[in-house]
C-alpha positions as CSV (number, residue, x, y, z in Angstrom):
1,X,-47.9,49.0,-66.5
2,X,-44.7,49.4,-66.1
3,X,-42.0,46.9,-67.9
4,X,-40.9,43.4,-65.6
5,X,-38.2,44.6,-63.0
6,X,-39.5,47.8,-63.0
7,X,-37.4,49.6,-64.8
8,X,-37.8,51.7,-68.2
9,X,-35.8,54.0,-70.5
10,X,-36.7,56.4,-72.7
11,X,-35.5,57.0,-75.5
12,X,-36.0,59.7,-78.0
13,X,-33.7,62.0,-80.8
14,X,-33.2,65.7,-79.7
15,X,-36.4,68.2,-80.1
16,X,-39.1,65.1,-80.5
17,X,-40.3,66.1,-76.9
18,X,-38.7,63.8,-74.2
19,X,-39.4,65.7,-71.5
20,X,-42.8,66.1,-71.8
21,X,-43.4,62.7,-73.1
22,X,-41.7,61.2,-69.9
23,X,-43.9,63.6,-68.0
24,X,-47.4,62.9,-69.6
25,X,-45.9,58.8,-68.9
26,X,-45.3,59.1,-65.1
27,X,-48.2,61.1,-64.8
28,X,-50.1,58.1,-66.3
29,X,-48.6,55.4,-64.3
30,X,-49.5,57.5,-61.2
31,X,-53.3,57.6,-61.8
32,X,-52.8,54.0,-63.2
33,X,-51.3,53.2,-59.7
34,X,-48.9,51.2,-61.0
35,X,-46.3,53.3,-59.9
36,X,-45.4,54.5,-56.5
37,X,-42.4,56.5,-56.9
38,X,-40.2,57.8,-59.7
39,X,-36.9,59.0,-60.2
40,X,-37.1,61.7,-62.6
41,X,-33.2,63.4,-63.9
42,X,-32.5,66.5,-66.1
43,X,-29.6,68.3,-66.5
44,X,-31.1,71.9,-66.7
45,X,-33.3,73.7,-64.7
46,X,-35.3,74.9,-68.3
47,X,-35.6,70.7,-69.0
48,X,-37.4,70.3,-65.3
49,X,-39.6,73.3,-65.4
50,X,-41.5,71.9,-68.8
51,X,-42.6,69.3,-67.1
52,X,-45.1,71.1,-65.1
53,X,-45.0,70.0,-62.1
């Protein structure tokens, strides 16, 4: 479930695996229903495509 206001922040020191760790989370909150929608930002095109979706 997602923190009170809806709102959360990851955060994670460099190679500890944010990006897939925020992606295995929202995929989790999606088959939890509990969220709708996410807003999902990287600043590489590398960074987006480990996610896997």
């Amino acid at each position: 479930m997602p923190p009170a206001g809806g709102k959360l922040l990851l955060e994670m020191a460099t190679g500890t695996g944010k990006t897939r760790t925020g992606a295995a989370l929202i995929k989790r909150l999606f088959e939890a229903n509990a969220v709708t929608r996410v807003l999902f930002i990287v600043g590489r095109i590398t960074l987006a495509n480990q996610t896997g979706v």
